[in-house]
C-alpha positions in Angstrom: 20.1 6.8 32.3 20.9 4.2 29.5 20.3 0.8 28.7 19.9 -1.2 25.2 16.1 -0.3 25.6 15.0 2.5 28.0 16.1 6.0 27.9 15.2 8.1 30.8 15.5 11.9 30.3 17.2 13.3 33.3 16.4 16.5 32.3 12.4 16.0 31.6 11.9 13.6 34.3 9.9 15.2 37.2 11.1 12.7 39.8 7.5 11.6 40.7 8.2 8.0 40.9 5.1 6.8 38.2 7.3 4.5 36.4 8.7 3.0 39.2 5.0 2.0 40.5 3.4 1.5 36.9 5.9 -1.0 35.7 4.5 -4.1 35.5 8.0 -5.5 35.3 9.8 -3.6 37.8 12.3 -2.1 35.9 12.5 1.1 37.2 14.1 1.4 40.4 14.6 5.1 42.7 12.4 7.1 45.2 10.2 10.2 44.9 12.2 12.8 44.3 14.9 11.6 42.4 15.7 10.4 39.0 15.0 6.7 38.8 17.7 4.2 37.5 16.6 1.7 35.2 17.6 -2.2 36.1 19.9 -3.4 32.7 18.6 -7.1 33.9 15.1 -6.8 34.1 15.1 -4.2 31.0 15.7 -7.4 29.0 12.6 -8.4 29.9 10.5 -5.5 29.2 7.1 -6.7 27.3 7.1 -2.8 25.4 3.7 -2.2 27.0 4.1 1.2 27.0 2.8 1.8 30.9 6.1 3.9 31.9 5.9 6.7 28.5 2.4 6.8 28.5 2.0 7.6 32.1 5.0 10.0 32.4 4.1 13.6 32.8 6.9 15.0 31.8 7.4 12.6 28.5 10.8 11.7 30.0 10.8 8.6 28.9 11.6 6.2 25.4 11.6 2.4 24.7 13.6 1.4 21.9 10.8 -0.4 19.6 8.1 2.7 20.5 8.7 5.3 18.5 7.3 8.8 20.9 6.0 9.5 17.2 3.6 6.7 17.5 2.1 7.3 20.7 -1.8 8.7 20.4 -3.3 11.3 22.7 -5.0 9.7 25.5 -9.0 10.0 24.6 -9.9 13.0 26.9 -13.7 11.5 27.5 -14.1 7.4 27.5 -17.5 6.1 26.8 -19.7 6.2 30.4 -21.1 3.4 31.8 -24.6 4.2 30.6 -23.7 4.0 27.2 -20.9 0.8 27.6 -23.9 -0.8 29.2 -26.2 0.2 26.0 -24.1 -1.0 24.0 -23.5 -4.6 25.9 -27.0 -4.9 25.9 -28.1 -4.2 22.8 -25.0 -6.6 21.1 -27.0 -10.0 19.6 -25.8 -12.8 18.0 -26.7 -12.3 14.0 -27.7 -15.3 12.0 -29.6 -13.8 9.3 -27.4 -10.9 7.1 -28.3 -8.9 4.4 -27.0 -10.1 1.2 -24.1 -8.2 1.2 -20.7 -7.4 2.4 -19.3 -4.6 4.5 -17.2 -2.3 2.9 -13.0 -3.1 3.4 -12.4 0.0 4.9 -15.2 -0.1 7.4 -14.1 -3.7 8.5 -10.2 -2.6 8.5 -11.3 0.4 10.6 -12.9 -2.2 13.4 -9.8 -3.9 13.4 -7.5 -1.2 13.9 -9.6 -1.2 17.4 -8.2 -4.7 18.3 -4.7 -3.4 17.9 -5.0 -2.1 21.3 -6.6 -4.6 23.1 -5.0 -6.3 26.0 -3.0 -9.7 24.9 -0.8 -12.1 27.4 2.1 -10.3 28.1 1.9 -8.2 25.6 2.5 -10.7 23.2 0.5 -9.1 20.5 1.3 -12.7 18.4 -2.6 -12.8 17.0 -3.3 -12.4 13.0 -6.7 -12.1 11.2 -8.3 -13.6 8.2 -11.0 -12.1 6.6 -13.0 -14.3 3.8 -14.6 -11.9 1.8 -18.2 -12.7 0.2 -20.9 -15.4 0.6 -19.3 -17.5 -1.8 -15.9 -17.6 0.1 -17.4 -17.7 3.4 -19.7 -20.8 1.9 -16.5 -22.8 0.7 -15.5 -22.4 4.2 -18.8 -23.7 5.8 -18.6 -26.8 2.9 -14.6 -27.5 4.0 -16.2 -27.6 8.3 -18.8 -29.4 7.1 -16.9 -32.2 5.1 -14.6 -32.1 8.6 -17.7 -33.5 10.3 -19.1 -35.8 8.0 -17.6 -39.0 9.6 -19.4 -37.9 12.7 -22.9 -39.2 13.4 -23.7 -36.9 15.8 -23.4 -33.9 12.8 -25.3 -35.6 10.7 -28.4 -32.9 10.8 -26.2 -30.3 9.8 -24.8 -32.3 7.3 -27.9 -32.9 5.8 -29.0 -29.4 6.3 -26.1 -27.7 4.6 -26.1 -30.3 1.4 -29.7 -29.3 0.7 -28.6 -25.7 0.4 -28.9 -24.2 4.1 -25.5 -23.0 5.9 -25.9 -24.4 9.6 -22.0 -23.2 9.7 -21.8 -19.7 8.8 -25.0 -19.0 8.4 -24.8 -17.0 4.5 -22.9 -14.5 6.2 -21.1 -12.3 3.8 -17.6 -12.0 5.5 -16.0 -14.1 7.5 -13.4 -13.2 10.2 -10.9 -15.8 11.8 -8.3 -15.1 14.0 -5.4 -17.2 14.4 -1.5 -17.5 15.4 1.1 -19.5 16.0 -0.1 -23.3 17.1 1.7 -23.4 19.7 1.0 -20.2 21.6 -0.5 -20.8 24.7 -2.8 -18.0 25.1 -4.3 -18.0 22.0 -8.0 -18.9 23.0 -8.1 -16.2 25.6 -6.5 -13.5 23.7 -9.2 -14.7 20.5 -11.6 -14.3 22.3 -10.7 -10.6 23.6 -10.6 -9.9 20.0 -13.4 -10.8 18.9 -15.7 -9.5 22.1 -14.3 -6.3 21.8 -15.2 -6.4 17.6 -18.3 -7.5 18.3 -19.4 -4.2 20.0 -17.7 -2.2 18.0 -19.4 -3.4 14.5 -22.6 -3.2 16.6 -21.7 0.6 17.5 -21.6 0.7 13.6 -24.6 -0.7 13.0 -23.3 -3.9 11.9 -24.3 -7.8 12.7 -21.7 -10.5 14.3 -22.2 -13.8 15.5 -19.4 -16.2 16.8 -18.3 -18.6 14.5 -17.9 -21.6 16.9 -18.3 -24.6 14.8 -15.8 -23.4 12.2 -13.7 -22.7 15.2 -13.7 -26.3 16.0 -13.5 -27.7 12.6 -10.2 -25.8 12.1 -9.1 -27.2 14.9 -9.9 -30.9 14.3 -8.7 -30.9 10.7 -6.3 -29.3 8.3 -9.7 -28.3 5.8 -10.1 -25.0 7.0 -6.3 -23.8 7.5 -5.9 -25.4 3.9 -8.6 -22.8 2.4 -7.6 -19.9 4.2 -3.7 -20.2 3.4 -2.3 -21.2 7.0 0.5 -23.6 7.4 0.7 -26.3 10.0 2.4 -24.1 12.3 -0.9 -22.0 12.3 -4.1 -22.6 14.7 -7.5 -20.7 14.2 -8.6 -19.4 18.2 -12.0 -18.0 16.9 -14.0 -16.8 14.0 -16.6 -14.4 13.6 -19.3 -13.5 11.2 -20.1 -9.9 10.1 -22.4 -8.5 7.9 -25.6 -6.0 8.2 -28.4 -7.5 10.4 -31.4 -8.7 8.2 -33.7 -8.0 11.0 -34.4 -5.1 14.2 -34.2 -6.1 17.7 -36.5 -4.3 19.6 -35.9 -6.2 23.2 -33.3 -6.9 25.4 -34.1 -10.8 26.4 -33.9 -11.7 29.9 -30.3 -13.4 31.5 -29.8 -15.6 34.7 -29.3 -13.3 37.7 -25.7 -12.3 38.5 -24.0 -14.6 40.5 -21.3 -13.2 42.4 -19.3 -15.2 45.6 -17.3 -12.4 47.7 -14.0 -13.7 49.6 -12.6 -10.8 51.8 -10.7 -10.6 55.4 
């Protein structure tokens, strides 16, 4: 069965019915033990997540903008719980770096690990920015700080950053921001996946991050920060991260506020 974007392989399909249920969009449409059709209307609205190929036994199925060649073999082990709860626990928020930079292709190779995290409806519309060196990242802190200036409330930092401290970026060697288009309503939320799930992989690689929040917040108050970066006004920055190698060990895990869970059920 044929539309513009799905291709269903009569031949391959093993008439399970996965893609009918997996299908966040519904597009699929048939019973166990027959080939399923595919709905031309709501095949315009596919978000290319994947789901339906990638859960197919029989590989029966192609979506015109996934190439099969593409597709990676499902890991056969994820991580277990012990060790994602290691490494959640031993993540910190860096402030004091080693003076110098991580390697390109150790920072590219956290990022391809992004790539595949979850984004509204697939949307995938996020970008990054990396400012590369202490001397980069520093023009950055002075264009956030020159953003507050007029404010009396930011005065201390201010002050602190003109006698040669960086309150902002803390002498971090790289910088990472992400951003996308201004207007994207999911921006924050989809940032912020991005950068938690960086986070603990640059700590799984020994690195240091911290979130960038007040250069978050300059960017998004002024055009100072976009300007030294290259973005346009049709740009926003949704977060920022530092990265370098930790200065210092941690050696404890400091205590949180108990869990706080409310349970609604029939």
């Amino acid at each position: 069965m044929t539309t513009q974007k799905i291709t269903i392989d009569a031949a391959k399909c093993r008439k399970d019915g996965i893609c009918v249920s997996i299908c966040p969009v519904g597009i699929f449409q048939g019973k166990i033990g027959e080939v399923p059709t595919v709905d031309a209307g709501l095949a315009t609205a596919c978000i290319k997540c994947g789901h339906c190929a990638a859960a197919c036994p029989g590989d029966a199925i192609a979506v015109e903008g996934l190439a099969a060649a593409e597709y990676q073999t499902y890991p056969a082990k994820a991580a277990s719980l012990h060790e994602l709860r290691s490494l959640v626990l031993s993540r910190r928020s860096v402030r004091e770096f080693k003076d110098e930079p991580v390697p390109l292709e150790q920072v590219k190779e956290l990022l391809e690990i992004t790539r595949y995290c979850p984004t509204a409806k697939n949307t995938q519309l996020l970008r990054w920015v990396l400012v590369n060196g202490k001397d980069k990242v520093r023009e950055i802190s002075a264009a956030v700080i020159d953003t507050f200036r007029p404010n009396e409330k930011m005065a201390p930092m201010v002050q602190a950053f003109d006698s040669g401290l960086d309150p902002v970026n803390r002498k971090a060697p790289q910088l990472l921001l992400v951003y996308g288009p201004a207007r994207y309503d999911w921006g924050s939320l989809d940032a912020a996946i991005y950068i938690a799930n960086f986070e603990l992989a640059a700590k799984a690689a020994g690195l240091g991050t911290c979130w960038a929040g007040f250069t978050t917040r300059a960017a998004s108050q002024a055009a100072l920060v976009n300007e030294k970066i290259g973005l346009t006004t049709e740009d926003k920055v949704f977060g920022a991260v530092m990265l370098g190698y930790p200065e210092y060990k941690y050696l404890r895990v400091p205590p949180r506020k108990p869990l706080h869970l409310k349970i609604v059920s029939n």
